[in-house]
C-alpha positions in Angstrom: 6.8 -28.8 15.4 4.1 -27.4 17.4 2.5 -23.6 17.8 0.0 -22.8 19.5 -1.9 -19.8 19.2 -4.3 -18.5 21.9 -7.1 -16.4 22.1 -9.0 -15.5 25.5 -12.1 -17.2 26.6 -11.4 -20.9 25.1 -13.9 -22.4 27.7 -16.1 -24.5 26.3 -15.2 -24.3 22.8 -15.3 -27.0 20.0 -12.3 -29.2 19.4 -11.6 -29.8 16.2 -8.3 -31.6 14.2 -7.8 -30.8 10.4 -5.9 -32.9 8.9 -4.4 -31.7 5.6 -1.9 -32.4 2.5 -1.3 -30.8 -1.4 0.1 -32.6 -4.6 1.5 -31.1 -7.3 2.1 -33.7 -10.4 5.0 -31.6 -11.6 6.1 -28.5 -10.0 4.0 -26.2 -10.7 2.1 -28.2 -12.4 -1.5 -29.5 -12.2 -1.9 -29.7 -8.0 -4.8 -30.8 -5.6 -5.3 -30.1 -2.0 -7.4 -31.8 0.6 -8.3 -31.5 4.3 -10.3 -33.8 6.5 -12.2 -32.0 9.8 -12.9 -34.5 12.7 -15.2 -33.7 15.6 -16.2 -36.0 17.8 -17.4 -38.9 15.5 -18.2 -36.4 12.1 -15.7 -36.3 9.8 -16.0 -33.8 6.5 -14.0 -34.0 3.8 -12.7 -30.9 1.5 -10.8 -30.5 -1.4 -9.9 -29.2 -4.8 -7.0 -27.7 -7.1 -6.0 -26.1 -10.2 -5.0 -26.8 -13.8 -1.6 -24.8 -12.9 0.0 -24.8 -9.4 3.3 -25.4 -6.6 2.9 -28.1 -4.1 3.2 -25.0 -1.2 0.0 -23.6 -2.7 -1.9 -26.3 -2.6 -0.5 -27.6 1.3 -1.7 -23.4 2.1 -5.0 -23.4 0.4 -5.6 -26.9 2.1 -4.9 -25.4 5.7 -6.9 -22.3 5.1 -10.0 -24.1 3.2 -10.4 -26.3 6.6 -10.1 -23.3 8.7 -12.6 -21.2 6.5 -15.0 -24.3 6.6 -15.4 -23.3 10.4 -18.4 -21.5 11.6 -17.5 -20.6 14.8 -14.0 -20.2 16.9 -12.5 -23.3 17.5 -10.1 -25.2 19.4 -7.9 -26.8 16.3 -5.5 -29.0 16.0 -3.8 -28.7 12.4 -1.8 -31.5 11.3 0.7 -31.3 8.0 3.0 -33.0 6.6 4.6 -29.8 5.0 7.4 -27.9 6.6 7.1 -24.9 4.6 3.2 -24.6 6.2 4.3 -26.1 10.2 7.7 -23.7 9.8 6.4 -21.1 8.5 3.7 -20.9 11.2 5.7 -21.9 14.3 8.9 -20.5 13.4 7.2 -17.4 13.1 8.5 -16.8 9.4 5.3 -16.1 8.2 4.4 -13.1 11.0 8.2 -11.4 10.2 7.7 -11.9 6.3 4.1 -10.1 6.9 6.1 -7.0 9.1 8.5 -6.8 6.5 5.7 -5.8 4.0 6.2 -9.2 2.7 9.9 -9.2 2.3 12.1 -12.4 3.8 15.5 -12.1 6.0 17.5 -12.6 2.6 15.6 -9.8 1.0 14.2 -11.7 -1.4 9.9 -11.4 -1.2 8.0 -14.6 0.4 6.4 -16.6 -1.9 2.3 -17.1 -1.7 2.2 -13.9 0.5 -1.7 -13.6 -0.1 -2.1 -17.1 1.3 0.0 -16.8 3.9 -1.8 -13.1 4.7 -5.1 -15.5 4.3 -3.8 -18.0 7.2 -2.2 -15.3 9.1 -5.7 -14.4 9.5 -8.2 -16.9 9.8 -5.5 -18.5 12.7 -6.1 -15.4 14.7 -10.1 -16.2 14.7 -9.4 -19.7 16.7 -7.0 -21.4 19.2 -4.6 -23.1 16.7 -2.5 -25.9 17.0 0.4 -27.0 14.3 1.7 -30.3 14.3 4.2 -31.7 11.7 3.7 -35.7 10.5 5.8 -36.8 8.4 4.8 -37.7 5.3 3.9 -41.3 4.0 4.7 -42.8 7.2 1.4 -44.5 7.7 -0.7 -41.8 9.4 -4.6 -42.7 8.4 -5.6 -39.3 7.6 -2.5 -38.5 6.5 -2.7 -40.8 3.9 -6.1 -40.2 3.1 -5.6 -36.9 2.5 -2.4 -37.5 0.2 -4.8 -40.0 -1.8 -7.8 -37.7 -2.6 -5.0 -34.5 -3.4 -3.4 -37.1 -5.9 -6.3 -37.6 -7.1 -7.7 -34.2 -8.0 -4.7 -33.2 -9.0 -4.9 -36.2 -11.6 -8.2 -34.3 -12.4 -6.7 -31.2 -12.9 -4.0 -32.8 -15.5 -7.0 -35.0 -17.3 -8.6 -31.7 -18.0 -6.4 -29.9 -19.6 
């Protein structure tokens, strides 16, 4: 799934790809998130979690913690292996939930609706790209990223 967003005057911006995953060892449960920025040969690496979480929180906060990590507006590529994040975003569910005061097609409210208003608006700051990977298919940064969310998560579970 791909969406692209576009704001004028993209010449001569940076390109950046975020790659990004969340783990939840039960659900909710303790969860960790974790996003990896690449530009041109730098890579950075973010994460973290909490004691008590859902997987869809942590694949949101790990979307909108790489996007926040950006300084300027930037060409991105965003690639997830969660549906809920790629869907919500290129289906447009999240920008109907929003104009329905947070309320979905069935009625019933979205879920997350302050991290979703959080991505809703940090995408409109840069020229965003959504690309869905599927999941422990062998993707390098993909996996990495699934690793070091399993691994705070782990964290979050040892502490409490």
């Amino acid at each position: 799934m791909v969406r692209q967003i576009k704001n004028k005057g993209a010449n001569n911006i940076k390109k950046i790809n975020i790659y990004s995953d969340g783990a939840c060892l039960s659900n909710p449960g303790p969860g960790g998130w974790c996003a990896i920025l690449t530009y041109k040969n730098q890579e950075k690496i973010l994460s973290g979690g909490e004691a008590h979480t859902t997987n869809n929180k942590m694949e949101l906060l790990a979307v909108i913690s790489g996007l926040e990590a950006l300084k300027e507006r930037c060409e991105v590529e965003i690639c997830t292996d969660s549906k809920y994040v790629a869907d919500g975003i290129s289906k447009g569910w999240a920008v109907n939930w929003r104009a329905n005061n947070w309320i979905k097609s069935d009625k019933k409210p979205a879920l997350n609706s302050d991290l979703w208003e959080r991505l809703l608006n940090i995408i409109e700051k840069h020229d965003v790209k959504f690309i869905w990977i599927k999941g422990h298919s062998g993707h390098e940064y993909n996996e990495r990223c699934d690793e070091i969310a399993s691994k705070t998560a782990k964290q979050f579970k040892d502490n409490i």
